[in-house]
Each structure stands twice: as C-alpha cells, then as structure tokens.
TORMIMAR-258964 format. One record per residue (C-alpha): x, y, z; residue in three letters. Coordinates in steps of 0.2 Angstrom, whole numbers, padded with zeros to 4 digits, always signed. Layout:
REM residues N
XYZALA/...
***
This chain:
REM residues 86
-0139+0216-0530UNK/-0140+0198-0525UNK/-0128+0190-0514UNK/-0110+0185-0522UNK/-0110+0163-0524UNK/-0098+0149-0525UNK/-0106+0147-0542UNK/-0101+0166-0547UNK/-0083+0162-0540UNK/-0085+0147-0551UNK/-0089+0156-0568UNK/-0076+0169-0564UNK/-0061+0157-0562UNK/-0069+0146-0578UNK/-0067+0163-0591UNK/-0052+0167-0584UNK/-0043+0151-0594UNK/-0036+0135-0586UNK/-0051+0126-0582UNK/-0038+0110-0581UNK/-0035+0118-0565UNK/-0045+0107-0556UNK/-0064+0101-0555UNK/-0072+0118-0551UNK/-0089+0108-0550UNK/-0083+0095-0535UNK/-0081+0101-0516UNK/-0071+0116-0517UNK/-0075+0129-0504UNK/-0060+0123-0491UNK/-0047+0120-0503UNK/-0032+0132-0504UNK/-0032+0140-0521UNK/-0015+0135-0522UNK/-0021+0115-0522UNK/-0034+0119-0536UNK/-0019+0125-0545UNK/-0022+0144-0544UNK/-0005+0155-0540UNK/-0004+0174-0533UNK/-0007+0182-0549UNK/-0023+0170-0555UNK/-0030+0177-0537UNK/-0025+0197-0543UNK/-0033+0192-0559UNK/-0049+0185-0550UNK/-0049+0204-0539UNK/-0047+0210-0557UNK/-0061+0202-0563UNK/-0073+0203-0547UNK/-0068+0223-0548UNK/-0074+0227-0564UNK/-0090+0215-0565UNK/-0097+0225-0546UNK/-0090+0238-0545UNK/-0080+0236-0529UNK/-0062+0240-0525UNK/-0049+0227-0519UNK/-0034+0229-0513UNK/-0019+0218-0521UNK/-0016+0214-0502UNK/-0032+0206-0500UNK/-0030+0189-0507UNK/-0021+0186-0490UNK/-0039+0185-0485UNK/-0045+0175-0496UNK/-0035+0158-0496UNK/-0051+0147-0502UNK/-0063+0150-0511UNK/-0077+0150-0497UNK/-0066+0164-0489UNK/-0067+0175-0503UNK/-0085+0171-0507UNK/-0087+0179-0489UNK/-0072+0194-0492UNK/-0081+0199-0509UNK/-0098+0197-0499UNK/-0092+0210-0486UNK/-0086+0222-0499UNK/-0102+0222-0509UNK/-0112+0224-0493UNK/-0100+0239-0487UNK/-0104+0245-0507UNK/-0123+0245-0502UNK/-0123+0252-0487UNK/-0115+0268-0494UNK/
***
C-alpha cells in the first residue's frame, strides 16, 4: 500500500461535506484544523473515515496527535506502517 498523502487527507475532508471550510488546495499542512474550520467531531469523523478506507484502528484519543494536517498525514502514516509490518 502506498504511502497516506496530503492529497488523500484532502479528498477525505472534501467527501466528508463543508468544503467552505477553507481552501483545502492552498498551504495547509501547518494550520491547526481548528483554523481551517474543522471541530473535534470533523477530526472523529476523519479517524472514522481513514478507519474504514485502510483498515487501521484509531483511537478517539488520537486527534490530540494530530493538530494539523501534516501531523496526521505523519500519525496515519505510522499506523499503516505498524499495519504492514504485522
């Protein structure tokens, strides 16, 4: 399985609704999801979404580790690497 990519993130957030968020094609990757107009429950919604298109497992605590969507490019990498390596 290929690597998980801004542009993956990107199409997630876009099917998910409220693409008048913010521009999702601009510079993205350091702002807070918050800013880009994305509340807890969008991010459980994104976990939802990333779950059941990969096959990975993610806790409800995890989008503390994920504050921007470069950091949860990187989380989401590190769980489907942890996926293959099992």
């Amino acid at each position: 399985m290929s690597a998980f990519d801004l542009n993956e993130l990107r199409a997630i957030l876009r099917q998910m609704g409220d693409t008048d968020q913010a521009d999702l094609d601009g510079d993205i990757e350091h702002m807070g999801f918050g800013d880009l107009g994305y509340d807890s429950l969008a991010l459980l919604e994104l976990c939802s979404q990333v779950e059941r298109r990969y096959g990975v497992q993610i806790s409800d605590d995890a989008v503390l580790d994920m504050p921007t969507p470069a950091r949860a490019v990187t989380y989401i990498n590190s769980l489907l690497t942890a996926k293959a390596g099992a």
